[in-house]
C-alpha positions as CSV (number, residue, x, y, z in Angstrom):
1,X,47.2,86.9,152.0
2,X,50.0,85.8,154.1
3,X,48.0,86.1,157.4
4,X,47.1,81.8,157.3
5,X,50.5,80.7,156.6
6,X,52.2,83.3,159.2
7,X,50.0,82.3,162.0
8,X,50.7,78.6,161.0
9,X,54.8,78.9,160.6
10,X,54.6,80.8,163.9
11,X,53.5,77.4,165.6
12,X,56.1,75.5,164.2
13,X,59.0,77.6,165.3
14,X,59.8,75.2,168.5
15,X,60.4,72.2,166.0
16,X,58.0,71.2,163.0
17,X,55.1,68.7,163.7
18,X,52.4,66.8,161.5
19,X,49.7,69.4,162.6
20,X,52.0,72.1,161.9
21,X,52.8,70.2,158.5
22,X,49.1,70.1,157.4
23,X,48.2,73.6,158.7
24,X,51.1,75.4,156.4
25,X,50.0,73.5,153.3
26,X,46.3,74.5,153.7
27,X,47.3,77.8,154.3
28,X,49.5,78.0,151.0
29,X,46.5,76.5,149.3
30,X,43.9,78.9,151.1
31,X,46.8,81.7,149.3
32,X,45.7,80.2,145.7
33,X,41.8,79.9,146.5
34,X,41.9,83.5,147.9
35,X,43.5,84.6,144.9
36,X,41.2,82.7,142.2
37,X,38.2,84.4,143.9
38,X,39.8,87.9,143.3
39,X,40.5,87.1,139.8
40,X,38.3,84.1,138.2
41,X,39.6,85.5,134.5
42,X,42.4,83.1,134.1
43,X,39.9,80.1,134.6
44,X,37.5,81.4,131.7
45,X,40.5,81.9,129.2
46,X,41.9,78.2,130.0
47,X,38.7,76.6,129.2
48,X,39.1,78.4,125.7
49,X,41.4,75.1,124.6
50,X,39.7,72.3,126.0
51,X,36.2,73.9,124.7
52,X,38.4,73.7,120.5
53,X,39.7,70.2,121.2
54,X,36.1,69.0,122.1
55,X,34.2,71.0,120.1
56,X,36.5,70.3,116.9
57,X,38.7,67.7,117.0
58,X,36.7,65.4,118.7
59,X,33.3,66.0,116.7
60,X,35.3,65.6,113.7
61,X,37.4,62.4,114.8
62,X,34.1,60.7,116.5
63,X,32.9,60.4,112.9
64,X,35.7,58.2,112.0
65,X,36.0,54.5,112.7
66,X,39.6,53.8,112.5
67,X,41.0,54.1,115.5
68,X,39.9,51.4,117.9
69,X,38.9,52.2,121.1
70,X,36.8,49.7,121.3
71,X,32.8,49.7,122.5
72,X,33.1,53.2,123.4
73,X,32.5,56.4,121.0
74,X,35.9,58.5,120.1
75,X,34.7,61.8,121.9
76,X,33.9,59.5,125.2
77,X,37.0,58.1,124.4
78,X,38.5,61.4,124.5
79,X,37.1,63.2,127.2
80,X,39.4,62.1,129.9
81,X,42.6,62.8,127.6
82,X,41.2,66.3,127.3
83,X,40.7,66.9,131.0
84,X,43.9,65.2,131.8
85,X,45.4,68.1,129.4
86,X,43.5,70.5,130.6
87,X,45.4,69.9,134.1
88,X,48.7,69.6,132.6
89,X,48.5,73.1,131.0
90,X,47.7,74.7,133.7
91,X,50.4,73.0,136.2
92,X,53.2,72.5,133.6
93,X,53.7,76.8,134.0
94,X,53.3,76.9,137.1
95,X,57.0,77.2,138.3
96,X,56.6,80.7,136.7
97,X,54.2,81.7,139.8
98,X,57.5,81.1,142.5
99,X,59.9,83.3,140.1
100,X,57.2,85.9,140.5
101,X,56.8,85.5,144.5
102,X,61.1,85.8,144.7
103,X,60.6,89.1,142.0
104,X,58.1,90.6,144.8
105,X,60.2,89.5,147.3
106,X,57.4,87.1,148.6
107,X,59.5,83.7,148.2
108,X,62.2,85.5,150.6
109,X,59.9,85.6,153.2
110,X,58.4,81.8,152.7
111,X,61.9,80.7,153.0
112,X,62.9,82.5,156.1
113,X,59.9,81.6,158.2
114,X,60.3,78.1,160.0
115,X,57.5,76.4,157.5
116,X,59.5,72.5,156.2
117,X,60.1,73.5,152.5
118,X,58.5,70.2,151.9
119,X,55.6,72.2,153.2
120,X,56.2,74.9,151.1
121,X,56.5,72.7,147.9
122,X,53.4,70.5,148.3
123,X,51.4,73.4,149.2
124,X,51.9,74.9,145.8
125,X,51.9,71.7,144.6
126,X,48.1,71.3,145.6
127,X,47.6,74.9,145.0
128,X,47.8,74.0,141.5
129,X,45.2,71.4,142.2
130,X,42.6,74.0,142.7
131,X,42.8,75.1,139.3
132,X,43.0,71.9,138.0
133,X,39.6,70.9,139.8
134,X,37.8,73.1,138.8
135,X,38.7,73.2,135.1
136,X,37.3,69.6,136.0
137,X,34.0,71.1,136.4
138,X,34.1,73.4,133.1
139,X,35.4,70.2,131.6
140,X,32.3,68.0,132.9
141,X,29.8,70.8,131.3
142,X,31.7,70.9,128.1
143,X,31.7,67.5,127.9
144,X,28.0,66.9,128.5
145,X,27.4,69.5,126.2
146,X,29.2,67.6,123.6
147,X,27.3,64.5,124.0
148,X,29.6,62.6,126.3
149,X,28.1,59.9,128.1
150,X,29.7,60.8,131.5
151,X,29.4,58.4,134.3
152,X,28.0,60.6,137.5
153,X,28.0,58.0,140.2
154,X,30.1,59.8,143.2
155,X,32.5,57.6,143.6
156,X,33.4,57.7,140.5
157,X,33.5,61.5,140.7
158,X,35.8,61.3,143.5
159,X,38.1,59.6,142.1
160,X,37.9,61.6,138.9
161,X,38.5,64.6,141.8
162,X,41.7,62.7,143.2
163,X,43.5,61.7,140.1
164,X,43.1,65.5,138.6
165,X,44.4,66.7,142.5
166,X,47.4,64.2,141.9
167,X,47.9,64.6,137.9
168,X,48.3,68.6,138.6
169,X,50.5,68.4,141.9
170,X,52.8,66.0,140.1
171,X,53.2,68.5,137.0
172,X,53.4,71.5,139.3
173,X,56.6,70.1,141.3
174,X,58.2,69.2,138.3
175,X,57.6,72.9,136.9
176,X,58.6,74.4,140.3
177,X,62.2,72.2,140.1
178,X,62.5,73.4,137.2
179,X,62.1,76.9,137.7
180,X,64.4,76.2,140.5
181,X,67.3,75.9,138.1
182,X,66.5,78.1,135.1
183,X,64.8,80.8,137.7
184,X,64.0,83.6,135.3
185,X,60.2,83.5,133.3
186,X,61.3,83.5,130.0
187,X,63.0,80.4,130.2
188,X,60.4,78.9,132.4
189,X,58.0,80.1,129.7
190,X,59.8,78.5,127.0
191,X,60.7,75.5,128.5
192,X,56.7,74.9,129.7
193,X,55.7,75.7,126.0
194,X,58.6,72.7,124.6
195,X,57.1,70.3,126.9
196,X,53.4,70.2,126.9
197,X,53.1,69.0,123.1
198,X,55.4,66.0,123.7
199,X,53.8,65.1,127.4
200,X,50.5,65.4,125.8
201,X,51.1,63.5,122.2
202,X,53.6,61.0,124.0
203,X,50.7,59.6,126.1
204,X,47.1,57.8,125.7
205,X,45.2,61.1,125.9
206,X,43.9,60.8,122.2
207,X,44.8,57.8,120.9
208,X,45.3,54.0,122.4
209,X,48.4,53.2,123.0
210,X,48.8,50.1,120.7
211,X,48.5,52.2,117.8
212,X,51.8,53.9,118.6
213,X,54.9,52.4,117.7
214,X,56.9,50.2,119.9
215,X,59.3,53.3,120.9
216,X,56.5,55.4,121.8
217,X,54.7,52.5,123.5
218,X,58.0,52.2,126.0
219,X,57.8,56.3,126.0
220,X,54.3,56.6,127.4
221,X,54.4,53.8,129.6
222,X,56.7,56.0,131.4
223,X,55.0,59.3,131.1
224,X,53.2,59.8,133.9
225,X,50.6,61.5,132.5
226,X,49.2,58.0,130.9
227,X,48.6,57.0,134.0
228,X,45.9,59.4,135.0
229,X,44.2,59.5,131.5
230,X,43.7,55.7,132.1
231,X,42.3,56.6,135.5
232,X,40.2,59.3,134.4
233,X,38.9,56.7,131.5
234,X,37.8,54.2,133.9
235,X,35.9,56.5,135.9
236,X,34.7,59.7,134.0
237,X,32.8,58.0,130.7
238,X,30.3,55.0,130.9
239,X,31.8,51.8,130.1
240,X,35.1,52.7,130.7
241,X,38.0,50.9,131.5
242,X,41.1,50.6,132.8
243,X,44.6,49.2,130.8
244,X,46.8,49.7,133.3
245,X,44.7,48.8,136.6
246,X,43.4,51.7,138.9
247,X,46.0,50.2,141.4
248,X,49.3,51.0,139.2
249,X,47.4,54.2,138.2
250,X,47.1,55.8,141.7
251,X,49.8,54.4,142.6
252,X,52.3,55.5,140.0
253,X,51.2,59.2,140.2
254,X,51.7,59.2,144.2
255,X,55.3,57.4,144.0
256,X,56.3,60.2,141.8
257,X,54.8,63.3,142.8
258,X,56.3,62.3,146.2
259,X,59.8,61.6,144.8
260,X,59.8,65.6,142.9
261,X,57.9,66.7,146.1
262,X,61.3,65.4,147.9
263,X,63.8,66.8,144.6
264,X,62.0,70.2,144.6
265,X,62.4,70.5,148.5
266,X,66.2,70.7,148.2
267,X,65.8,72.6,145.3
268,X,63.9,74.8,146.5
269,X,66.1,77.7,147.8
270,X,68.6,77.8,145.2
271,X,65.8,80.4,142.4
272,X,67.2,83.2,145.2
273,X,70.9,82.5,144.6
C-alpha cells in the first residue's frame, strides 16, 4: 500500500517541489481507493442513514406545506441537505483513521519520510473525498428513487462532484486537528458523535434558514457546511437556487479548508508525542 507514496517521497528528498507536492497527495489518495476496493462494506452500511432520512423523513415532511421552500417540493428541497450530511458523517470521524495508522506504527513512518506534512494532510483530506463521492452516487440513486427531480446536466454534476470533494476535505482536516490533540479513539469517537447533530441541525440542510431564529441565523451563516448545501441546491435538484451566490459558496469552503489544511499541518506531528 505504501509502494505510491514511497516512490513519490523518495523524489522529494533533495528539496520538495510542486510535482513532488501533487505526486504524494495522489499517492495518499491512491492508499484510500486501494483500500475501498478491498473492502466496499463500509460504503453499503453508510448509505443505511441517508436511505431513513429520504425514505422517512422526507416522504413524510414533503406532505406538509409549512415550511417554505418556495416553488420547489420538500424532498427536492431536501436532497442536497442529505447528501451534504452524508459527506459530513463520513469525514467528521475521520481523524480516528491517523490514530489508527500511529497504533500500527504507519503515521511514524509518513512523518519520517521527506513528504511536506501539508502533503500528508491534504492527501487524507481528499482521501476522505473518495468516500464522500461516491456516497454521492448512492445518494443520486436514492434520490431518483424517491422521486427527486434531479438536474443531470454535467456541469451541474461537476460541480455537485467538486463541492462534495471540498465539503468532505474541509470536515476531514478539522477531524484530523482534532485527533491531533485528543489522539486516542475514544475521544475522537466521542467528540465526532457531539458534533455531527449540531453541524447538521445548525445549518440549511433541512430547513431554510429564515425560519431559524436570529441566533441560529448568525450560527449557520458561519457553519461552513451551509455553504455547500446551498451549492449542492443550486446544482443537484431542478429549479434550484442559490441564497448565498455559488461565488461565496466555493469560495468560502476553499478559504477554510485551506486555513485547517495549514492548522492541521503544524499539528500534525504532535498525536505521536
Amino acid at each position: 500500500m505504501q509502494t505510491a507514496l514511497n516512490r513519490s517521497t523518495a523524489r522529494v528528498a533533495a528539496g520538495p517541489s510542486a510535482v513532488d507536492f501533487v505526486n504524494t497527495v495522489a499517492a495518499m489518495v491512491d492508499m484510500e481507493a486501494r483500500r475501498l476496493r478491498h473492502d466496499p462494506s463500509e460504503l453499503i452500511s453508510r448509505a443505511v442513514q441517508p436511505a431513513l432520512w429520504l425514505l422517512l423523513f422526507g416522504q413524510v415532511f414533503s406532505r406538509l406545506h409549512g415550511i417554505p421552500t418556495g416553488s420547489m417540493r420538500y424532498i427536492d428541497f431536501m436532497a442536497p441537505g442529505i447528501l451534504a450530511q452524508s459527506a459530513l458523517f463520513v469525514s467528521i470521524f475521520y481523524g480516528i483513521s491517523i490514530i489508527w495508522e500511529r497504533d500500527v506504527g504507519a503515521l511514524v513512518k509518513f512523518l519520517a519520510s521527506p513528504a511536506p506534512r501539508s502533503a500528508l494532510v491534504l492527501g487524507k483530506a481528499l482521501s476522505a473525498s473518495v468516500r464522500g463521492v461516491l456516497q454521492m452516487f448512492i445518494i443520486y440513486t436514492l434520490a431518483a428513487a424517491t422521486g427527486v427531480r434531479l438536474n443531470m446536466n454535467p456541469a451541474n454534476l461537476l460541480g455537485v462532484v467538486v463541492l462534495v470533494v471540498l465539503g468532505s476535505a474541509l470536515f476531514a482536516c478539522f477531524s484530523m486537528m482534532i485527533a491531533c490533540v485528543v489522539k486516542t479513539q475514544q475521544r475522537m469517537l466521542g467528540i465526532g458523535q457531539l458534533l455531527t447533530m449540531p453541524l447538521f441541525f445548525a445549518s440549511n440542510a433541512i430547513y431554510p434558514i429564515t425560519l431559524m431564529p436570529t441566533w441560529l441565523q448568525v450560527v449557520s451563516r458561519c457553519n461552513p457546511l451551509s455553504y455547500e448545501v446551498d451549492g449542492l441546491r443550486a446544482l443537484m435538484p431542478l429549479g434550484g437556487a442559490t441564497r448565498f451566490g455559488m461565488g461565496l459558496d466555493f469560495t468560502v469552503l476553499i478559504a477554510v479548508t485551506a486555513v485547517l489544511v495549514v492548522i492541521c499541518s503544524r499539528l500534525y506531528g504532535n498525536i505521536v508525542r
